[in-house]
VEXSENU-846381 format. One record per residue (C-alpha): residue number from 1; x, y, z. Coordinates in nm, 2 decimals. Layout:
VEXSENU-846381
   num        x        y        z
   NUM        X        Y        Z
...
END
This chain:
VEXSENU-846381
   num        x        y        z
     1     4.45    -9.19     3.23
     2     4.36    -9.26     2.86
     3     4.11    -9.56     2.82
     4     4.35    -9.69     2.57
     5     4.62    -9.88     2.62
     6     4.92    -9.97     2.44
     7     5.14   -10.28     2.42
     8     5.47   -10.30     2.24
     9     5.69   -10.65     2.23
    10     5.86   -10.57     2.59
    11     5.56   -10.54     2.72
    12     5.28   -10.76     2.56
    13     5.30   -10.98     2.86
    14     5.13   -10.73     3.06
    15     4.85   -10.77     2.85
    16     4.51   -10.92     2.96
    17     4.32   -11.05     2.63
    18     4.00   -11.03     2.61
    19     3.75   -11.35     2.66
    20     3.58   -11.33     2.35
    21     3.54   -11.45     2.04
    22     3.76   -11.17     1.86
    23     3.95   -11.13     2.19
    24     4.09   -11.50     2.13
    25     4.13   -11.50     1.79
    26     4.36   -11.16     1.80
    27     4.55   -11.33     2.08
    28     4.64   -11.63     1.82
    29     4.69   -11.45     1.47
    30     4.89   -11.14     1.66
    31     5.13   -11.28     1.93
    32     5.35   -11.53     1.64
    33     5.45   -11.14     1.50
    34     5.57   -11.06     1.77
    35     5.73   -11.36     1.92
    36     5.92   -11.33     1.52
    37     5.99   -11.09     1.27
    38     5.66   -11.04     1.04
    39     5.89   -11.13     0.75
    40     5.86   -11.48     0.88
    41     5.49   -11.47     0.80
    42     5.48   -11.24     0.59
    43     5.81   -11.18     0.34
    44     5.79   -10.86     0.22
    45     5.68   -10.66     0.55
    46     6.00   -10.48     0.61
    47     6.10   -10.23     0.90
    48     5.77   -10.23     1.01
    49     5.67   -10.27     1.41
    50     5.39   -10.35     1.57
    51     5.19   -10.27     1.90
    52     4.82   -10.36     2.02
    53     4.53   -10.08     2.11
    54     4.28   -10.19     2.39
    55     4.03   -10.03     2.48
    56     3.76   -10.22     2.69
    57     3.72   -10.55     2.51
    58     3.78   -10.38     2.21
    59     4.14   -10.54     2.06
    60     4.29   -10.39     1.70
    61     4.66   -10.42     1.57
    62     4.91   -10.13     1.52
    63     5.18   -10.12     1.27
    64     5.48    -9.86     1.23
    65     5.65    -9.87     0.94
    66     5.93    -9.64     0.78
    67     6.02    -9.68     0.39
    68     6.13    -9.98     0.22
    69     6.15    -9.99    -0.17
    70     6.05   -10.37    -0.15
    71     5.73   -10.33     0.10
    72     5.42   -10.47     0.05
    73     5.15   -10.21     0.00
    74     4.96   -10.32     0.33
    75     5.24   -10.20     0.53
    76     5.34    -9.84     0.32
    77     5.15    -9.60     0.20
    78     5.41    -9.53    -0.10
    79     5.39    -9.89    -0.25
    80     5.01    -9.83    -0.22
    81     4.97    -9.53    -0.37
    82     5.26    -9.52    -0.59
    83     5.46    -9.82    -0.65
    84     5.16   -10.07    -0.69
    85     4.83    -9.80    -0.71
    86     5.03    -9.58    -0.94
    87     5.27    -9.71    -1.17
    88     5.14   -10.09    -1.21
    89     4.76   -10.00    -1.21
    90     4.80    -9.77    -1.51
    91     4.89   -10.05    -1.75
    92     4.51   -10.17    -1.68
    93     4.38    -9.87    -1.85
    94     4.40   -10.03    -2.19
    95     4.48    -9.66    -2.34
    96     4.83    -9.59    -2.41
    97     4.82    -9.26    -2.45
    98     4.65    -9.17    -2.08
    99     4.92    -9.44    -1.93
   100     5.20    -9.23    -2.05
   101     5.09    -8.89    -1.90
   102     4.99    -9.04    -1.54
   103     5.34    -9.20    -1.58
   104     5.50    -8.86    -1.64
   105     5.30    -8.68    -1.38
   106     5.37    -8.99    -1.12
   107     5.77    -8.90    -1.14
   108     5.80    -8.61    -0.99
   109     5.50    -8.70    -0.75
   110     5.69    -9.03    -0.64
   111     6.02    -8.83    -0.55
   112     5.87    -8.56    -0.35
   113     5.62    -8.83    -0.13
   114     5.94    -9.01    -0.08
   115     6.10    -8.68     0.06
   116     5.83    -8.60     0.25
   117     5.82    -9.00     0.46
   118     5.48    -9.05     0.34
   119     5.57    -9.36     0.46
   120     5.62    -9.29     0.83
   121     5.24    -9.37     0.92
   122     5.10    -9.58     1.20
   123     4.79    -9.78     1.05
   124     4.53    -9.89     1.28
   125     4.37   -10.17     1.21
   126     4.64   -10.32     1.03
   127     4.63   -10.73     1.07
   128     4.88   -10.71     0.73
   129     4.61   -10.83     0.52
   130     4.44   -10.63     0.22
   131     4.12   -10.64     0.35
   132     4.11   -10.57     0.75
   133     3.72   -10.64     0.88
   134     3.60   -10.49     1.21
   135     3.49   -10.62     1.50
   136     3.15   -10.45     1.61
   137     3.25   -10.12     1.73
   138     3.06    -9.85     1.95
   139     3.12    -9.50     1.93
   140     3.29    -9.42     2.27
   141     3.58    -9.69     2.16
   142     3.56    -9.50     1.82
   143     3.64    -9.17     1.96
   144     3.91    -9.34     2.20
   145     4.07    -9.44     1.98
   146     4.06    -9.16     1.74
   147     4.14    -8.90     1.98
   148     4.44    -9.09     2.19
   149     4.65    -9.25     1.87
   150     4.81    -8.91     1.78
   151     4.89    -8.84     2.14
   152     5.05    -9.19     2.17
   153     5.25    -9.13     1.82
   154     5.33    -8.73     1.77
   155     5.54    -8.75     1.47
   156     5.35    -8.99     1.26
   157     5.00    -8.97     1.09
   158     4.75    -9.17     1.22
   159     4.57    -9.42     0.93
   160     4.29    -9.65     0.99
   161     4.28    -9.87     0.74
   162     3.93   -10.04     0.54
   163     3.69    -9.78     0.60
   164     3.42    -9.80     0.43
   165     3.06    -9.62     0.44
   166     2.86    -9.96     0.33
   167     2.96   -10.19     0.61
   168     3.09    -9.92     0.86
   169     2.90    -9.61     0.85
   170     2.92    -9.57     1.19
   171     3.32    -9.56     1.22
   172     3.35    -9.34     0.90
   173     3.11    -9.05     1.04
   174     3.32    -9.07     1.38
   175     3.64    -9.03     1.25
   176     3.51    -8.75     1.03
   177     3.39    -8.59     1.34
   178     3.70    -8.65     1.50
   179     3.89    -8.48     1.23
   180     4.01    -8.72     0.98
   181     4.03    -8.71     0.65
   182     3.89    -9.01     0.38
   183     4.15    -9.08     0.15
   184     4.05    -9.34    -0.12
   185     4.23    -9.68    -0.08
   186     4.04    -9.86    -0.33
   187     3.69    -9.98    -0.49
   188     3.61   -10.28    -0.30
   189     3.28   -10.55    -0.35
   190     3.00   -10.66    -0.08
   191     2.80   -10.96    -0.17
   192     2.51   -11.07    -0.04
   193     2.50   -11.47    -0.16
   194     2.14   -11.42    -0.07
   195     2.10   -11.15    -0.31
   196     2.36   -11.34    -0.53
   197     2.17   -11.68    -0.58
   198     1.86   -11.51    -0.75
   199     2.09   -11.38    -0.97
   200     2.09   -11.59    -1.32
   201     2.49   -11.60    -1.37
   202     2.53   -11.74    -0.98
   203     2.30   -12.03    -1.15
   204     2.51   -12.10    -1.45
   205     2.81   -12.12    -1.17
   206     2.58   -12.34    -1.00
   207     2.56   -12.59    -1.30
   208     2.97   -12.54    -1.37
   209     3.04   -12.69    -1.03
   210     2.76   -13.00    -1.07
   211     2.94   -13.10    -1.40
   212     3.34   -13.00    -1.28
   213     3.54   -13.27    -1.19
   214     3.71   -13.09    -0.89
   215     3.57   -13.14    -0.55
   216     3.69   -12.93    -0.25
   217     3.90   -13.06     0.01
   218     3.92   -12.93     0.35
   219     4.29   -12.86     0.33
   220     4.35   -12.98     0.72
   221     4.28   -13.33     0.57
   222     4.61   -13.29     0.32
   223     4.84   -13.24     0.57
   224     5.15   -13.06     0.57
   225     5.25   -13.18     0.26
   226     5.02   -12.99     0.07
   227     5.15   -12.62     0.21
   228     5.45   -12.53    -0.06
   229     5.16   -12.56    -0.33
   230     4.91   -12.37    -0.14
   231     5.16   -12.17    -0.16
   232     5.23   -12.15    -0.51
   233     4.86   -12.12    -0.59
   234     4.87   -11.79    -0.42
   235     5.18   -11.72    -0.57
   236     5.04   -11.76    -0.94
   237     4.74   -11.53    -0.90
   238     4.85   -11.27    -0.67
   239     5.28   -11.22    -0.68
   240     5.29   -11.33    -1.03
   241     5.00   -11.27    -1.22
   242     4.89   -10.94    -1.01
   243     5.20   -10.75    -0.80
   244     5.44   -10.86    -0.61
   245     5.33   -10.53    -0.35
   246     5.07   -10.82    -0.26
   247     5.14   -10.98     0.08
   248     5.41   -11.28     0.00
   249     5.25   -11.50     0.27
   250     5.52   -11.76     0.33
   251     5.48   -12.17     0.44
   252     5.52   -12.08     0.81
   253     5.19   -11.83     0.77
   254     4.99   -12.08     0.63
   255     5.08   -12.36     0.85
   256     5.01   -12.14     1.16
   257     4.71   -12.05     1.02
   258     4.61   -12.44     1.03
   259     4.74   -12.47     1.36
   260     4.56   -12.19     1.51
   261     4.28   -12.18     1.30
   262     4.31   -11.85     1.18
   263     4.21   -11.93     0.80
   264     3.92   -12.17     0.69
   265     4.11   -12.35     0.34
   266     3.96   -12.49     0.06
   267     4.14   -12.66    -0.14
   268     3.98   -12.71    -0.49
   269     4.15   -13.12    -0.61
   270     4.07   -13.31    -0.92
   271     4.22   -13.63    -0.96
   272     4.50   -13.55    -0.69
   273     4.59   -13.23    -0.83
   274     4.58   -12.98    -0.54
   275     4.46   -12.67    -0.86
   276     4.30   -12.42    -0.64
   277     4.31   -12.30    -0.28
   278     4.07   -12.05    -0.09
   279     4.12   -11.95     0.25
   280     3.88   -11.69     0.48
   281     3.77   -11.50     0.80
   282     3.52   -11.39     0.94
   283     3.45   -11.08     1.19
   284     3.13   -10.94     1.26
   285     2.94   -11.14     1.05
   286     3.13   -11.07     0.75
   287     3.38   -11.29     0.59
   288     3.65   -11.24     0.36
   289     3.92   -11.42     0.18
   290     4.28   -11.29     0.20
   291     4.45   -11.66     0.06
   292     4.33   -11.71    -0.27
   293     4.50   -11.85    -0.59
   294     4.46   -12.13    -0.85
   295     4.67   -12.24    -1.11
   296     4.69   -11.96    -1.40
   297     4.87   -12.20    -1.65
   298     4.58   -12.41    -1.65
   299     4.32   -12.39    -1.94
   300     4.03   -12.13    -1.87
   301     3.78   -12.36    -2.00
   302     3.87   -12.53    -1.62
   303     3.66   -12.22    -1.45
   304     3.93   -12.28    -1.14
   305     3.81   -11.85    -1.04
   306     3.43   -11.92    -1.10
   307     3.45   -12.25    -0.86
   308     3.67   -12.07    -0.58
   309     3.42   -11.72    -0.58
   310     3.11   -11.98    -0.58
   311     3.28   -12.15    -0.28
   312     3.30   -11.84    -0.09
   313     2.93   -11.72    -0.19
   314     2.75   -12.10    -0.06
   315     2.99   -12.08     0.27
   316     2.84   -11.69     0.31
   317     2.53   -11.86     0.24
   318     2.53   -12.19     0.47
   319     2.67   -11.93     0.74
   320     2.47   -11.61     0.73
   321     2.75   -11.36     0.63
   322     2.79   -11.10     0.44
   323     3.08   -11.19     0.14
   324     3.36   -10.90     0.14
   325     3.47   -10.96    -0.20
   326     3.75   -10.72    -0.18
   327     3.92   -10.53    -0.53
   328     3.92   -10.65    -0.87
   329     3.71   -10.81    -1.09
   330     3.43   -10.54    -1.07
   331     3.21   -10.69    -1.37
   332     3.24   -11.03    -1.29
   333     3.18   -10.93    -0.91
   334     2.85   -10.69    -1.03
   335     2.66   -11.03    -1.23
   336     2.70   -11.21    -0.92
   337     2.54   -10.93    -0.72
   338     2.86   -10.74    -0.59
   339     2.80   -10.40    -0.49
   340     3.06   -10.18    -0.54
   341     3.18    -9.91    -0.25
   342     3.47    -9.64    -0.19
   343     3.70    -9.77     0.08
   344     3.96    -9.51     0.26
   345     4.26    -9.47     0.44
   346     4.14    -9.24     0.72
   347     4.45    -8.98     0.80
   348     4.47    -8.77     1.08
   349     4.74    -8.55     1.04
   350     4.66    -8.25     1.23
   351     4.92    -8.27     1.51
   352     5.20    -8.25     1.26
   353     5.41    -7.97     1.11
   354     5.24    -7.85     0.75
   355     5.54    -8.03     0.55
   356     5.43    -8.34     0.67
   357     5.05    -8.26     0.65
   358     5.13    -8.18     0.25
   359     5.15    -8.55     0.12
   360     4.81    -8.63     0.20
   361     4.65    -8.31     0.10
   362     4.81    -8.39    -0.21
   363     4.68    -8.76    -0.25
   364     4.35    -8.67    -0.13
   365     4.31    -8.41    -0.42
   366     4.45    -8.65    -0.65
   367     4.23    -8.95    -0.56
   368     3.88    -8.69    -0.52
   369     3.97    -8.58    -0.85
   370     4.12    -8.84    -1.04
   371     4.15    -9.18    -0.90
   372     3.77    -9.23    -0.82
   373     3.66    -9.10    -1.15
   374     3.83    -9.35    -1.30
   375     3.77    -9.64    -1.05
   376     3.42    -9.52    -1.11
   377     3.45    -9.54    -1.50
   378     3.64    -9.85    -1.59
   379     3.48   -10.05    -1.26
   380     3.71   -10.17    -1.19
END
């Protein structure tokens, strides 16, 4: 028998979670998807499924997903790479002339990836989130894992998600060995706010806060009448200001994530005015901040993005971690002491019919040869 198992919705119940600390807190964040749809947490994961892998003590979250033209990109590798990574990341290029020949290249490459059901995957790893931390991992659970996911699902590539060589060295190697393939995801940011606080911009933020006239408000003290512009917050930066391929967290997520204390929120207020909101993780010593927004109508000269990233450096700081500062932002990120590093999609395909292996052959080529260059180039 394999030493993973696998739990679907029938038969979660059978489950024994682990006592631990990221035994417990998988139990809370994982059981309300499956007790309801994800779209009730999370409104634009569509005809996606999940299932849990155990191995040992070792919990992480499956998702199956199929196409949707509406999908959020942590759920489908086409809004990823295409709708979201493709078509809407061009326009940051600043140079017309490139934008309109990776547009006229990206056609013909959208249709075929669609033919081929890039997006017929099961991700591993896959909490719904755009960054997905690890719990500390040893290599037997690794290669567990690794070896028994495309037994468990024969016609669908396997994809762990958030790979990176910086944080997880270990996990990347192992999965090489175990025959899969790094696909870039994206250019993410570690930040040490040890490293960060001898740095002479982190000071200047320093003195921004002492003279702001917000405060931060633990958000469980605003009560539920503060969600819908949480909500909004998020809604501003990320669905409105960013992509709408972002995860469109709804009220009921954010309230569960009070109840259950799945997300530490900030809430930055000035004179009653709920203006900014951060909430975080943290796994392994790491924490990282999938609920972030602030009010993008407001006047710059406010420094609403400077306050919320210097909240999440002094919590790293008070705490010990290590600040996962996710995409984005890359020159604001480096003066603060971010470190840039490749993170991948890891794809094993192997066990599938050469059509299907195609797609990512493709994207890997396209990503080795292209997409990092430029991530590499613009920093961004």
């Amino acid at each position: 028998m394999s030493p993973v198992q696998l739990y679907s919705q029938q038969t979660l119940t059978d489950m024994a979670w682990p006592d631990s600390d990221d035994g417990r807190y998988a139990r809370a964040y994982l059981t309300p998807f499956f007790e309801q749809e994800p779209r009730r947490w999370i409104a634009n994961v569509h005809n996606t499924e999940l299932r849990v892998a155990q191995v040992g003590e070792l919990v992480l979250p499956l998702t199956l997903s199929d196409f949707h033209p509406a999908n959020s990109y942590v759920c489908s590798p086409y809004s990823h790479y295409v709708s979201y990574g493709g078509f809407e990341e061009v326009e940051r290029l600043g140079n017309p002339a490139a934008e309109r020949l990776i547009r006229l290249l990206l056609r013909p490459l959208a249709a075929f990836l669609r033919r081929q059901e890039l997006d017929r995957v099961v991700y591993a790893n896959n909490w719904l989130l755009s960054t997905n931390l690890y719990p500390a991992l040893e290599r037997t659970q690794i290669v567990a894992l690794a070896e028994a996911l495309p037994g468990y699902f024969p016609d669908r590539p396997v994809i762990f998600r958030s790979v990176d060589g910086y944080r997880n060295p270990l996990l990347l190697e192992t999965l090489r060995r175990c025959g899969y393939r790094m696909v870039l995801s994206r250019q993410v940011y570690y930040q040490d706010p040890w490293v960060a606080r001898t740095k002479k911009q982190f000071k200047v933020d320093r003195g921004v806060m002492r003279r702001s006239q917000y405060r931060f408000v633990d958000v469980r003290e605003l009560g539920d009448g503060a969600i819908p512009r949480l909500c909004e917050l998020y809604r501003l930066l990320y669905l409105e200001k960013y992509s709408t391929y972002n995860p469109q967290f709804t009220e009921n997520f954010v309230r569960i994530a009070l109840e259950r204390q799945l997300l530490t929120l900030w809430a930055l207020v000035r004179e009653g005015c709920i203006d900014g909101v951060v909430g975080y993780f943290v796994r392994n010593g790491v924490m990282t901040q999938p609920f972030f927004g602030y009010d993008t109508r407001l006047p710059q000269e406010l420094a609403l993005y400077r306050l919320l990233s210097l909240k999440t450096l002094l919590e790293g700081e008070a705490h010990g971690w290590l600040v996962h500062a996710s995409a984005g932002v890359g020159p604001f990120k480096r003066l603060r002491g971010g470190v840039a590093t490749i993170e991948y999609n890891a794809i094993y395909d192997r066990h599938l019919p050469a059509a299907r292996r195609l797609p990512w052959t493709l994207l890997k080529v396209l990503a080795d040869r292209v997409a990092v260059p430029l991530f590499r180039h613009y920093g961004f």
